[in-house]
VOVOLO-714327 format. One line per 10 residues: number of its first residue (from 0); their letters; for each residue x, y, z of C-alpha. Coordinates in steps of 0.2 Angstrom, whole numbers. Layout:
BEGIN
NUM) a) X:Y:Z; ...
//
This chain:
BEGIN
0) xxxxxxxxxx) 532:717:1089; 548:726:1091; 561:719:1105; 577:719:1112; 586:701:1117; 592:703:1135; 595:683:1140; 599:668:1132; 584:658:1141; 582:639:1142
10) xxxxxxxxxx) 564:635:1134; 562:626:1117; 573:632:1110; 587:621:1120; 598:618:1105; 599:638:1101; 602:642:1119; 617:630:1118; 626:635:1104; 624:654:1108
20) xxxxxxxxxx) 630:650:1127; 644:642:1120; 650:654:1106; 647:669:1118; 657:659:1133; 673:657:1120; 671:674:1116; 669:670:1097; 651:684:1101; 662:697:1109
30) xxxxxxxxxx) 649:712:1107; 656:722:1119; 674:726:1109; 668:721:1092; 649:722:1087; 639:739:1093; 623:737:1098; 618:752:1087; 604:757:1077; 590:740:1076
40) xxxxxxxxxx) 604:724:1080; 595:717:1094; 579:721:1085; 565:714:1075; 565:714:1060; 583:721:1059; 585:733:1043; 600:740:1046; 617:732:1042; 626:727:1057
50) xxxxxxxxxx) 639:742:1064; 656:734:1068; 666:743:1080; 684:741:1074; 695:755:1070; 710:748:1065; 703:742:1047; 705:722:1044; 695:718:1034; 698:699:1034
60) xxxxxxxxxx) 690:702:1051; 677:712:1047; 673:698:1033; 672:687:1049; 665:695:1061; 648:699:1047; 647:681:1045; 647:676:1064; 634:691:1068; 623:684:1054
70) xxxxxxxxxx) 623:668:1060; 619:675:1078; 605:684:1071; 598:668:1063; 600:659:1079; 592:673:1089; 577:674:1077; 573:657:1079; 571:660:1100; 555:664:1107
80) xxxxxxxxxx) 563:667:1127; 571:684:1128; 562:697:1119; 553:711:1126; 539:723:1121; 544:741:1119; 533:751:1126; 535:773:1125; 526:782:1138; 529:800:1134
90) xxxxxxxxxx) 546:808:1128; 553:804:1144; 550:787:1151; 547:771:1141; 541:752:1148; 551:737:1145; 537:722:1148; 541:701:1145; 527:690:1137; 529:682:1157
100) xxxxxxxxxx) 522:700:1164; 540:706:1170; 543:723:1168; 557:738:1170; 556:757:1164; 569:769:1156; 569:787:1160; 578:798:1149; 597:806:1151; 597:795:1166
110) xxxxxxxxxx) 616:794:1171; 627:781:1180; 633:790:1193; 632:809:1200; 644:822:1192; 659:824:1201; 664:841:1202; 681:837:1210; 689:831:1193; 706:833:1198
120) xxxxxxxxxx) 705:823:1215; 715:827:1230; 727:839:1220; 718:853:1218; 700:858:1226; 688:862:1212; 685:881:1221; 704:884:1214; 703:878:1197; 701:894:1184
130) xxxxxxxxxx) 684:897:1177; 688:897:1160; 697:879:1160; 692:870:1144; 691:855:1153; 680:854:1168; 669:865:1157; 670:849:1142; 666:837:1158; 650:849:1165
140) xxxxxxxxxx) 643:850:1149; 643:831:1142; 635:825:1157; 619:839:1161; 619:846:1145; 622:834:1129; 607:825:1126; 612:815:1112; 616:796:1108; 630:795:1117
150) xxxxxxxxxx) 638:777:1112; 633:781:1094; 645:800:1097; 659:792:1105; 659:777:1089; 657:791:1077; 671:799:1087; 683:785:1085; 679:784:1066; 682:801:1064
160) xxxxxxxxxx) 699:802:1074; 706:787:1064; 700:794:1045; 709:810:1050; 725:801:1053; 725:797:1072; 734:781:1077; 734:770:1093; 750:774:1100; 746:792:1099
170) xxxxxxxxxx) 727:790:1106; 723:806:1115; 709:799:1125; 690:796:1125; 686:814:1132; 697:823:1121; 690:814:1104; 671:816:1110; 676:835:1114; 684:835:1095
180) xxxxxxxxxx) 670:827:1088; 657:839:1096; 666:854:1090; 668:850:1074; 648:844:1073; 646:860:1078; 638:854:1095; 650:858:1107; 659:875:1108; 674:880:1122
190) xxxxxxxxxx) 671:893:1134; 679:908:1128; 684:924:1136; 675:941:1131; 688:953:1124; 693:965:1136; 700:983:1133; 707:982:1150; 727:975:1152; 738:976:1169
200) xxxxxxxxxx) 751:987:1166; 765:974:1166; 758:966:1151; 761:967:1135; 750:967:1119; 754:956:1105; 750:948:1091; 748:928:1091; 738:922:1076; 729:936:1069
210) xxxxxxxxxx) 725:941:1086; 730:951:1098; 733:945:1118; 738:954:1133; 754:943:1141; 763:943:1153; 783:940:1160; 785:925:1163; 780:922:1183; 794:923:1195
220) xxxxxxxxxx) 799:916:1211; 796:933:1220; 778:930:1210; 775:914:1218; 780:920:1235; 768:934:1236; 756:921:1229; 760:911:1245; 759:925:1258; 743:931:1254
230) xxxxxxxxxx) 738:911:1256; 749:904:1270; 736:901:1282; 726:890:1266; 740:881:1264; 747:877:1282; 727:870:1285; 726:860:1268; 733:845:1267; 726:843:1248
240) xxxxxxxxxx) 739:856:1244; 755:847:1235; 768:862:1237; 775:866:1254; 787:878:1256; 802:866:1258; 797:860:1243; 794:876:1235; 811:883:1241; 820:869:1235
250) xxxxxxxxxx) 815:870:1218; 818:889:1217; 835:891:1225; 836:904:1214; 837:924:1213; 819:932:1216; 819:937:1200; 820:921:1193; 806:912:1182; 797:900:1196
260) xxxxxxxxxx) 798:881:1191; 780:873:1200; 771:860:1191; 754:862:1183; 742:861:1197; 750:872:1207; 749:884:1193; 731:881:1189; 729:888:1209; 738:900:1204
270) xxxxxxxxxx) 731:906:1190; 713:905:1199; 721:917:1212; 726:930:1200; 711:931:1192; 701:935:1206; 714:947:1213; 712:954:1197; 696:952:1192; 701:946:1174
280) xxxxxxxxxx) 700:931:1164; 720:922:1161; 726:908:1157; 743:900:1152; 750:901:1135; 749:886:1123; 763:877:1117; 759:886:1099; 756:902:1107; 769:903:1118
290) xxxxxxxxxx) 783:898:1105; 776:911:1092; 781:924:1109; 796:917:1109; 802:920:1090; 817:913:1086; 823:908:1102; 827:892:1108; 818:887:1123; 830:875:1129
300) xxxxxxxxxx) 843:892:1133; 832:894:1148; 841:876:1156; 856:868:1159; 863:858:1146; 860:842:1152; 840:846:1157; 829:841:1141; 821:855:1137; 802:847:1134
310) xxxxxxxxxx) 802:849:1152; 795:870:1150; 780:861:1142; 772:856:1158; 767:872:1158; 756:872:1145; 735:876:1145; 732:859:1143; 743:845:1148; 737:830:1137
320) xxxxxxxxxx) 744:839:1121; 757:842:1112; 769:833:1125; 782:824:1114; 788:814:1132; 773:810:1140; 766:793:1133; 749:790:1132; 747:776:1147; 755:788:1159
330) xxxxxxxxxx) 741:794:1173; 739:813:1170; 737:819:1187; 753:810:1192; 761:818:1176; 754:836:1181; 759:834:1199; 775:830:1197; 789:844:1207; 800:851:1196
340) xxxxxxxx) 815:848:1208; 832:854:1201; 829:862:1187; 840:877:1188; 835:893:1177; 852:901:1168; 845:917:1166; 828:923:1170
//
């Protein structure tokens, strides 16, 4: 019989029961942050070496924590409450049935909780997000489309992310290492744009990479503005909105011609707007791409001397890299929502 331990029980085996209660209550079995439940642990007969989950190699402790999951195993091996008969029913459901007659079912790709389309909350609705957003479309895709052992991904993920160089202090999140993972598994592939021969006449073609993009200016307060105007009535009657005009005004007390200071969501709406308008696919640069624009000049000329000039960054594609001031334990949406106030643009 194959089986799957789910309690410690209080049968026969009293003095098992105790001392597993009583290593697990000290936290000397702490499976959740230390042992994974993958491949046959929890089984019988286990075959496979037990998978550790501890990225930051010690191996004093991985020594240790071999030893106490053997001796759990011998322990565990030596119960008779607890184990339960797997029982596959097709491809999609399997039976979970106790020698006491209990029984619970699994179905397959079963989730938690309902996707939430609304993945940047209350500061911008998911209607003005652009299409091509690598992000949402990452998010879609791992919860109706990936079918895969997840756990077992997001471990492999972590292995992968630390063998490459990646350390704690510069952890980019789960999502972003699962969406690395996938990609370079060949599982997982961004949206991407068709080529277009069409370009707005004030863009300019150039070359970024071995490949050519249209871009534009850099987007002006008068911009903005017309951007507003077309919208006014949206944004007097959504209070999800973050940018009023006061707000707006006050961070663009400059010439019309001016490049407009507004933080990354209220870009993103932005952006969405133009490309229907349009009917084209855009985005904003990278911080890669748009320095390779750029040349040889500095992008700290475009602000007063005493502004750090990281601050242009915020208007990058994706906000959770390459962002030398923004620490990893800052909440991103605060972080993309906040109003540039007072940054005063030299020359446009």
């Amino acid at each position: 019989m194959i089986g799957n331990y789910t309690d410690f029980g209080t049968g026969s085996d009293f003095f098992s029961n105790l001392l597993l209660g009583t290593l697990y209550d000290n936290n000397i079995l702490d499976f959740y942050t230390q042992i994974t439940f993958l491949s046959d642990n929890l089984f019988y007969p286990q075959t496979e070496p037990v998978e550790i989950e501890l990225y930051n190699y010690d191996n004093d402790k991985k020594i240790k924590l071999e030893f106490i999951f053997k001796f759990f195993r011998t322990l565990l091996n030596k119960q008779t409450e607890g184990w339960i008969e797997i029982i596959p029913f097709n491809d999609n459901l399997i039976f979970l049935k106790s020698d006491n007659g209990d029984y619970d079912f699994i179905f397959k790709n079963q989730r938690d909780s309902l996707f939430n389309h609304q993945i940047y909350g209350d500061n911008i609705k998911r209607k003005d997000v652009p299409n091509n957003l690598s992000k949402y479309h990452f998010k879609r895709w791992n919860y109706f489309c990936n079918q895969g052992f997840r756990y077992s991904d997001y471990h492999n993920a972590e292995k992968m992310y630390y063998a490459n160089g990646g350390q704690s202090r510069n952890y980019p999140g789960r999502e972003v290492i699962l969406k690395e993972y996938y990609t370079s598994k060949g599982i997982y592939s961004d949206l991407k744009s068709s080529p277009s021969d069409y370009i707005i006449p004030s863009f300019k073609k150039v070359l970024i990479n071995d490949e050519y993009y249209a871009v534009s200016e850099l987007v002006t307060i008068k911009d903005f503005v017309h951007f507003f105007e077309e919208n006014k009535t949206r944004f007097e009657d959504d209070s999800n909105f973050k940018l009023t005009y006061s707000d707006f005004f006050e961070a663009n007390a400059q010439e019309e011609d001016f490049p407009v200071c507004v933080n990354w969501f209220n870009m993103m709406h932005y952006i969405s707007w133009f490309n229907q308008k349009h009917d084209i696919s855009s985005r904003l640069l990278t911080i890669n791409e748009f320095s390779i624009v750029r040349g040889d000049n500095d992008i700290s000329i475009a602000f007063d001397k005493d502004i750090a000039p990281h601050e242009i960054m915020l208007l990058t594609e994706d906000a959770t890299k390459g962002m030398p001031h923004r620490d990893s334990y800052h909440n991103e949406h605060k972080y993309n929502s906040i109003l540039i106030n007072d940054k005063k643009w030299i020359n446009p």
